[in-house]
N, CA, C and O atoms as a DFTB+ gen file, in Angstrom:
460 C
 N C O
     1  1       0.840      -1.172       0.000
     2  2       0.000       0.000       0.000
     3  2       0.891       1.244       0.000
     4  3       1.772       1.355       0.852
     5  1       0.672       2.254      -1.002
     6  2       1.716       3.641      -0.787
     7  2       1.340       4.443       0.071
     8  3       0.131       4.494       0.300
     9  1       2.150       5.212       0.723
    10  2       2.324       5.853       1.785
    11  2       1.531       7.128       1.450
    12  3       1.374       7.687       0.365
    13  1       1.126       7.402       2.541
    14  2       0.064       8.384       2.621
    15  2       0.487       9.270       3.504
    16  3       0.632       9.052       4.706
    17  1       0.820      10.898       2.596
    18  2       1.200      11.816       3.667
    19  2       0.213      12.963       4.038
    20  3      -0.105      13.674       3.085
    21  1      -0.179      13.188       4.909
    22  2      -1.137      14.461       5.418
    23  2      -0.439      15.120       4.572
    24  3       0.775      14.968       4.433
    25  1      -1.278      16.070       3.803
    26  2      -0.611      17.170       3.150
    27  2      -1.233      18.367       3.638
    28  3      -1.150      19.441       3.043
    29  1      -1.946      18.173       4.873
    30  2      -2.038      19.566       5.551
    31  2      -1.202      20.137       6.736
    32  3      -1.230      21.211       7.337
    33  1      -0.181      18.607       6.878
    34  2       0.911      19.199       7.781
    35  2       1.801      19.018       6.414
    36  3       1.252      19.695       5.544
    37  1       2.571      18.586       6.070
    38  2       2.938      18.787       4.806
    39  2       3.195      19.769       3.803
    40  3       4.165      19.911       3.059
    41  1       1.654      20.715       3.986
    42  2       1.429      21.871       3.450
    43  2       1.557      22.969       4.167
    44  3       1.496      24.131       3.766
    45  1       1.774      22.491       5.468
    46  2       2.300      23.737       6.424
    47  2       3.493      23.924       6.604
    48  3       3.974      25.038       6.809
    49  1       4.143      22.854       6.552
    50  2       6.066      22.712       6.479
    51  2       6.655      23.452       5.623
    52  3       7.682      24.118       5.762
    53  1       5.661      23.265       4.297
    54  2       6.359      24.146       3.359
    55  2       6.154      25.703       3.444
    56  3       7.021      26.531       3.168
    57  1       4.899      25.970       3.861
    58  2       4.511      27.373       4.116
    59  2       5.537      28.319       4.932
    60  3       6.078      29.414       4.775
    61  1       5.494      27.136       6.025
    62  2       6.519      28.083       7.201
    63  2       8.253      28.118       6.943
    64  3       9.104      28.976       7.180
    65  1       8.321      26.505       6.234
    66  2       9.693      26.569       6.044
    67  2      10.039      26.928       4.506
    68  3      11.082      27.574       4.404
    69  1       9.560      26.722       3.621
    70  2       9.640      27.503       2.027
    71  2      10.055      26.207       1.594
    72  3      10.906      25.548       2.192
    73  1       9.585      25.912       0.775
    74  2       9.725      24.882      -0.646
    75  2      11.192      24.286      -0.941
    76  3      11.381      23.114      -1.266
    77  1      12.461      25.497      -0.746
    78  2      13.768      24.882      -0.700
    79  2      14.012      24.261       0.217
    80  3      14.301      23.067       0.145
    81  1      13.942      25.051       1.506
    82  2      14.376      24.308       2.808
    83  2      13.837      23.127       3.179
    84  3      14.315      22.329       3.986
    85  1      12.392      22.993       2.307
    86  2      11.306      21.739       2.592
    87  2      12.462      20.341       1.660
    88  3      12.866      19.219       1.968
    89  1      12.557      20.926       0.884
    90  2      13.519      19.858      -0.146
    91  2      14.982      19.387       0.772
    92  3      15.461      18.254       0.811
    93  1      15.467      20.547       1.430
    94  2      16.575      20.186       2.331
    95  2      16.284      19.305       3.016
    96  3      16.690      18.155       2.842
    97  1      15.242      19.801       4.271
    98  2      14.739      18.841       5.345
    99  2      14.907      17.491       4.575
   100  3      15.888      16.766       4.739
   101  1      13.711      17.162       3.584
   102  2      13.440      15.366       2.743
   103  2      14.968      14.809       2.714
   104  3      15.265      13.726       3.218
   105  1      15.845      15.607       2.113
   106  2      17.655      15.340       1.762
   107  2      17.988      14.794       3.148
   108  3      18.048      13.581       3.345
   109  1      18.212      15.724       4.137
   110  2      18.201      15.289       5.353
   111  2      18.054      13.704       6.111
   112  3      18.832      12.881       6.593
   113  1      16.140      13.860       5.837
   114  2      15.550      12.886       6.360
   115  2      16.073      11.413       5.748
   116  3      16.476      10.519       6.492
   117  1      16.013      11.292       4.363
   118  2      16.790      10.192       3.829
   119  2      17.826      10.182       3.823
   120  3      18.289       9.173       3.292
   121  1      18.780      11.120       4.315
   122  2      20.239      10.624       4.767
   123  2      20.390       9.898       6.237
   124  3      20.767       8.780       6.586
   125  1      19.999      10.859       6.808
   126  2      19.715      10.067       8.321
   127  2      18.956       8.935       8.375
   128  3      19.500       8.026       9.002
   129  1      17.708       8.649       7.855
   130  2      17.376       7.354       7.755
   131  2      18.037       6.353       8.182
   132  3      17.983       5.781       9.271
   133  1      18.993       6.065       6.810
   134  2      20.123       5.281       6.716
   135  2      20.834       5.050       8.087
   136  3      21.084       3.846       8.140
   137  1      21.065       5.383       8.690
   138  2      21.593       5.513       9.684
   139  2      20.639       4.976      11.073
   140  3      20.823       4.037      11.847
   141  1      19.550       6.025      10.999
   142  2      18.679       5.396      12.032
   143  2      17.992       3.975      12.066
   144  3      17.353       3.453      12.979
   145  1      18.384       3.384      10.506
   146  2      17.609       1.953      10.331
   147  2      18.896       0.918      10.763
   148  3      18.748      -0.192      11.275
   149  1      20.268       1.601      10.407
   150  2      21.227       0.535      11.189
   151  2      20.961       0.443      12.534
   152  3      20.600      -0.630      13.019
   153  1      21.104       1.514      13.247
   154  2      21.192       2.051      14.600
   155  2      20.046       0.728      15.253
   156  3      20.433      -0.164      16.008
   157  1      18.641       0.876      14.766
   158  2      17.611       0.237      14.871
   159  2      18.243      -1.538      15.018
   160  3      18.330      -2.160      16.077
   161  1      18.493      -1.883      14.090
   162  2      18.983      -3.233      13.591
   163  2      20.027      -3.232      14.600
   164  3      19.803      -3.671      15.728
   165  1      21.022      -2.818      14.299
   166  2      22.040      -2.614      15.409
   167  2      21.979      -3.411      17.099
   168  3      22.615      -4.280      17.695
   169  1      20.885      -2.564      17.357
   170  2      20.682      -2.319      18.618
   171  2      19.366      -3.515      19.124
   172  3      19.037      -3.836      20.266
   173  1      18.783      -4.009      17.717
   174  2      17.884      -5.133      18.276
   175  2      18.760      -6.179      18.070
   176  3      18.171      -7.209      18.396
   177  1      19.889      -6.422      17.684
   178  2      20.781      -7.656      17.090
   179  2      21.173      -7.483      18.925
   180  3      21.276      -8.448      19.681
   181  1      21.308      -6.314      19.256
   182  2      22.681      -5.931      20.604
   183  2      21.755      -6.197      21.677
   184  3      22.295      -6.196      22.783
   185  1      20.132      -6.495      21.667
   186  2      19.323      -6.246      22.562
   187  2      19.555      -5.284      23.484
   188  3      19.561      -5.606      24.672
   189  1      19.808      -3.809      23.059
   190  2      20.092      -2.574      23.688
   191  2      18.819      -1.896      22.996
   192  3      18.592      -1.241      21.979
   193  1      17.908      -2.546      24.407
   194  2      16.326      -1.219      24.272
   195  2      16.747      -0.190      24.477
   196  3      15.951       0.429      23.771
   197  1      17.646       0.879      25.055
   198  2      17.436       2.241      25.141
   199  2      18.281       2.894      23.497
   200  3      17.852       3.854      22.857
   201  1      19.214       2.269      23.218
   202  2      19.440       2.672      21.774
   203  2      18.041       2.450      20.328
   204  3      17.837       3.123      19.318
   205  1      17.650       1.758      20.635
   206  2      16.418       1.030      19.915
   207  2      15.498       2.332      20.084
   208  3      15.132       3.016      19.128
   209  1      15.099       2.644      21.719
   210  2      13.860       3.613      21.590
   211  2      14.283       4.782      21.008
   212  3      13.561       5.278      20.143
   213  1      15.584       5.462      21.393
   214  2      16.166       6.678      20.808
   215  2      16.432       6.622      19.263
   216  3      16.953       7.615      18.756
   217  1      16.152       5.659      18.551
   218  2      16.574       5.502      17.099
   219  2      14.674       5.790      16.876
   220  3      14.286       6.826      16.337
   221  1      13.952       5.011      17.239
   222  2      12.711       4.586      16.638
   223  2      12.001       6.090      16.850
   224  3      11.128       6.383      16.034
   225  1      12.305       6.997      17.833
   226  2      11.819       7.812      18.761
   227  2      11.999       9.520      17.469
   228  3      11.192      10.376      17.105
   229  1      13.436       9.274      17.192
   230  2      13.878      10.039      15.860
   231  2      13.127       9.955      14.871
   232  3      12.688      10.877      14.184
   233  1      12.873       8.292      14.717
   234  2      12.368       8.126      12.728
   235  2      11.238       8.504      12.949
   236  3      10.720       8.982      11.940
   237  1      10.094       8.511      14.543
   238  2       8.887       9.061      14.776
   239  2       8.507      10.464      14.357
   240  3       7.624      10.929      13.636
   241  1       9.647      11.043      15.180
   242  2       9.791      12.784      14.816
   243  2       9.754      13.449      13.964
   244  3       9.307      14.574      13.744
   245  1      10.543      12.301      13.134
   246  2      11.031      12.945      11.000
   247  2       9.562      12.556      10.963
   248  3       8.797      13.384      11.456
   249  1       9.036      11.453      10.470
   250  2       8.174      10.926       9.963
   251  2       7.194      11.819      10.086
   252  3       6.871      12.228       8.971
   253  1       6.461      12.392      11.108
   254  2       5.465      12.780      11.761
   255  2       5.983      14.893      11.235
   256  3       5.205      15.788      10.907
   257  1       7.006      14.929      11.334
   258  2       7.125      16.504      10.874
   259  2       6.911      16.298       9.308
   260  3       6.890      17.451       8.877
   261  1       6.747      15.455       8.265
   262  2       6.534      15.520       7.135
   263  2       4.916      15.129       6.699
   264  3       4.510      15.554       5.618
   265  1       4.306      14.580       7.281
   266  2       3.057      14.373       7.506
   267  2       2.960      12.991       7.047
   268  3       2.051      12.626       6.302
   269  1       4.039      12.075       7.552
   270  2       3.963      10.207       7.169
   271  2       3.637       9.910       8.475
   272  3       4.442       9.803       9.400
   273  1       2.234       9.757       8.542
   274  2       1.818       9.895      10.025
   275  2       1.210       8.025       9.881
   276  3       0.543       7.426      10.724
   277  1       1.535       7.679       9.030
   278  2       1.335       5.484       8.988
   279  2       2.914       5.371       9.950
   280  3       2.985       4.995      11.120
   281  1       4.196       5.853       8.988
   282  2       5.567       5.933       9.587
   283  2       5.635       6.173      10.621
   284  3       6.020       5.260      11.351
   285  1       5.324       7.442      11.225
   286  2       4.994       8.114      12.423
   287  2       4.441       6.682      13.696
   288  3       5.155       6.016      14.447
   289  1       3.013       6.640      13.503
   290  2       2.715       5.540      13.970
   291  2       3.539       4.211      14.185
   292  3       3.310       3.547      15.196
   293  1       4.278       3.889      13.478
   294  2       5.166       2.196      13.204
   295  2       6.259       2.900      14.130
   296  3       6.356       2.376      15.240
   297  1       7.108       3.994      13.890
   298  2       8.223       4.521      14.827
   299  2       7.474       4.329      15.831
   300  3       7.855       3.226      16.225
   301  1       6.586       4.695      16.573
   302  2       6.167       5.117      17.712
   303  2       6.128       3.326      18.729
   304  3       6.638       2.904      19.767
   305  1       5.227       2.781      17.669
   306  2       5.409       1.137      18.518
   307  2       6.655       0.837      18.704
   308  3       7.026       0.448      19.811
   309  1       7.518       0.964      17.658
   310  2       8.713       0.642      17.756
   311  2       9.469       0.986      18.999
   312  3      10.037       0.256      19.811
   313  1       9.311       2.472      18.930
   314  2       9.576       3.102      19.902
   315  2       9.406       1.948      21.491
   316  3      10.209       1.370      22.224
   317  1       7.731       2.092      21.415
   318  2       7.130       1.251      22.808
   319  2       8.065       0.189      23.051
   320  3       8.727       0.217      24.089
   321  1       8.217      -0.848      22.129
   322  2       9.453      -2.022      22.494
   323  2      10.483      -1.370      23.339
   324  3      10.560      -1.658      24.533
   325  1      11.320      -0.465      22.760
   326  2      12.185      -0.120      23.505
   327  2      11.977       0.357      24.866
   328  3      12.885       0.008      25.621
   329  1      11.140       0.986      25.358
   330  2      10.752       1.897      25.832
   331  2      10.325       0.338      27.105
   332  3      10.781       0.425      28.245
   333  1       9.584      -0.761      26.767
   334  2       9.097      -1.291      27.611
   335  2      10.146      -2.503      27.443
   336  3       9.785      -3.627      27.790
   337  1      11.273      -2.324      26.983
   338  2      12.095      -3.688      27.057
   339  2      12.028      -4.582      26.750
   340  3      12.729      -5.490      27.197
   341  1      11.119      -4.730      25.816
   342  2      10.396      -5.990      25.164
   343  2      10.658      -6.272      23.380
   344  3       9.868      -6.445      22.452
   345  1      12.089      -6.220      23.458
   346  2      12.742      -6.425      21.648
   347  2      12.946      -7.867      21.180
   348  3      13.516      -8.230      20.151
   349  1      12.222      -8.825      22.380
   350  2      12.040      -9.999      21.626
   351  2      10.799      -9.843      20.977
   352  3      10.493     -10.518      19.994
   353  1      10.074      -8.994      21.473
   354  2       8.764      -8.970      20.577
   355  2       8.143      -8.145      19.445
   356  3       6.978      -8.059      19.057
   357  1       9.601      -7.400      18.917
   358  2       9.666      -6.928      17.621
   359  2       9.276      -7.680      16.477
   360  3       8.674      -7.043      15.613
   361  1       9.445      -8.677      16.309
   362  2       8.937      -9.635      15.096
   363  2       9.433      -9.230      13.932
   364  3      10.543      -9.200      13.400
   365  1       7.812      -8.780      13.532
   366  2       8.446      -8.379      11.475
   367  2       8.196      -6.537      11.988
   368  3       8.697      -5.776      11.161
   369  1       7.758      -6.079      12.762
   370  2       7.770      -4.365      12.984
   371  2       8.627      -3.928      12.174
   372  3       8.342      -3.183      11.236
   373  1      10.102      -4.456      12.513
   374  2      10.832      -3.135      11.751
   375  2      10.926      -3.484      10.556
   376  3      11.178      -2.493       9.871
   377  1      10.795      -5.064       9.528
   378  2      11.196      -4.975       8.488
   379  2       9.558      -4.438       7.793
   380  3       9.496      -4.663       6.585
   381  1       8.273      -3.778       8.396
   382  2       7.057      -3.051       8.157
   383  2       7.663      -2.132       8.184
   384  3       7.687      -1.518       7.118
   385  1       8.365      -1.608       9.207
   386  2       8.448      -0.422       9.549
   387  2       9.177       0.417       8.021
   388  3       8.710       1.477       7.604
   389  1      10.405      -0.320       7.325
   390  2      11.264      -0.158       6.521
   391  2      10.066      -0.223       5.628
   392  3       9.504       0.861       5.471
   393  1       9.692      -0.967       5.179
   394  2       8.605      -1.157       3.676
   395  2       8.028       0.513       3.786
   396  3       8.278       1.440       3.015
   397  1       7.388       0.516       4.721
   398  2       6.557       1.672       4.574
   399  2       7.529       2.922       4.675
   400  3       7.001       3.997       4.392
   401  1       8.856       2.949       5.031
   402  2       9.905       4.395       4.994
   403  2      10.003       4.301       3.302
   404  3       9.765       5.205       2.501
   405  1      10.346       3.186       3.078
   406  2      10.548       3.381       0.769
   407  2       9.461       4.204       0.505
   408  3       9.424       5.310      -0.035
   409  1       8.450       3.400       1.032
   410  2       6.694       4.051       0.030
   411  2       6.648       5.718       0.509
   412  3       6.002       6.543      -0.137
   413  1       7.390       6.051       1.670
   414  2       7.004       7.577       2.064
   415  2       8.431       8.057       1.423
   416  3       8.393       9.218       1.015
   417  1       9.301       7.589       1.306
   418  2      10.625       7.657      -0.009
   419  2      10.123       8.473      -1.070
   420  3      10.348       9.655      -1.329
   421  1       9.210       7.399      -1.786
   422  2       8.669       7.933      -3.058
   423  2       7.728       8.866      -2.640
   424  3       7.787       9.955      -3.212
   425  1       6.826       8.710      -1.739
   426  2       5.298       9.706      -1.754
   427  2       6.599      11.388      -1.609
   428  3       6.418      12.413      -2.266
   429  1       7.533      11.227      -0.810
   430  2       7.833      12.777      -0.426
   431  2       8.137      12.985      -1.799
   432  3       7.368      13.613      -2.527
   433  1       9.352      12.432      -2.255
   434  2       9.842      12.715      -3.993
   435  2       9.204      13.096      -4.956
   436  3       9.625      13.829      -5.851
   437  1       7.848      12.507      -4.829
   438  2       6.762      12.638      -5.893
   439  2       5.719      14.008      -5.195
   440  3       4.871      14.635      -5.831
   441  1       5.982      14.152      -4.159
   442  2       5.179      15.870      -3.664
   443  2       6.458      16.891      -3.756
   444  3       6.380      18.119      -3.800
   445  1       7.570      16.157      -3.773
   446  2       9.010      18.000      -4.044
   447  2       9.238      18.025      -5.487
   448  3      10.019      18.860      -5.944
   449  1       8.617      17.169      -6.278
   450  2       8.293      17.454      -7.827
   451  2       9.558      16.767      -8.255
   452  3      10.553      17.305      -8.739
   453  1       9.274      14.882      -7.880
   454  2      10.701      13.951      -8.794
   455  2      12.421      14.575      -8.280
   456  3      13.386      14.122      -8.896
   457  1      12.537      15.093      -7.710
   458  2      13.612      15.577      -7.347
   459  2      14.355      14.163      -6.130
   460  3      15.445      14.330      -5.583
């Protein structure tokens, strides 16, 4: 299913922050990604819940300031594992969690006009 972004927070990001800087932020967000999805993996391989919640807790923040509020949501459980110490019971979460960061990949790319 493709990712579905509020485009009335979405449409406010750009208002307040301007259309370039909105394109920065996305640059940003998919650089760090990368990073926050090792960190993630990382840290459930290391069974280190407090690195886990502080990774999931981030991709919540991005997610949710762009209006990928499905993403938003999946960080946030994710988050809860960590948060309640319970990363045997991650399952398939994060490799959901990842499917749905591609589909909001493309949805942002395809709202900053293919860029």
């Amino acid at each position: 299913m493709p990712a579905e972004i509020d485009l009335k927070t979405f449409n406010y990001l750009k208002a307040t922050a301007g259309d370039d800087f909105v394109g920065e932020l996305i640059d940003t967000f998919f650089g760090e990604a990368v990073g926050t999805f090792a960190a993630l993996h990382a840290s459930l391989g290391a069974n280190n819940a407090e690195v886990f919640r502080r990774a999931a807790h981030s991709l919540k923040s991005s997610a949710n300031t762009f209006g990928a509020l499905r993403l938003g949501k999946m960080a946030s459980e994710l988050e809860q594992f960590g948060r309640s110490n319970t990363l045997a019971a991650v399952g398939d979460a994060l490799a959901l969690t990842e499917a749905e960061y591609g589909d909001v990949q493309t949805a942002l790319r395809r709202l900053r006009g293919g860029a």
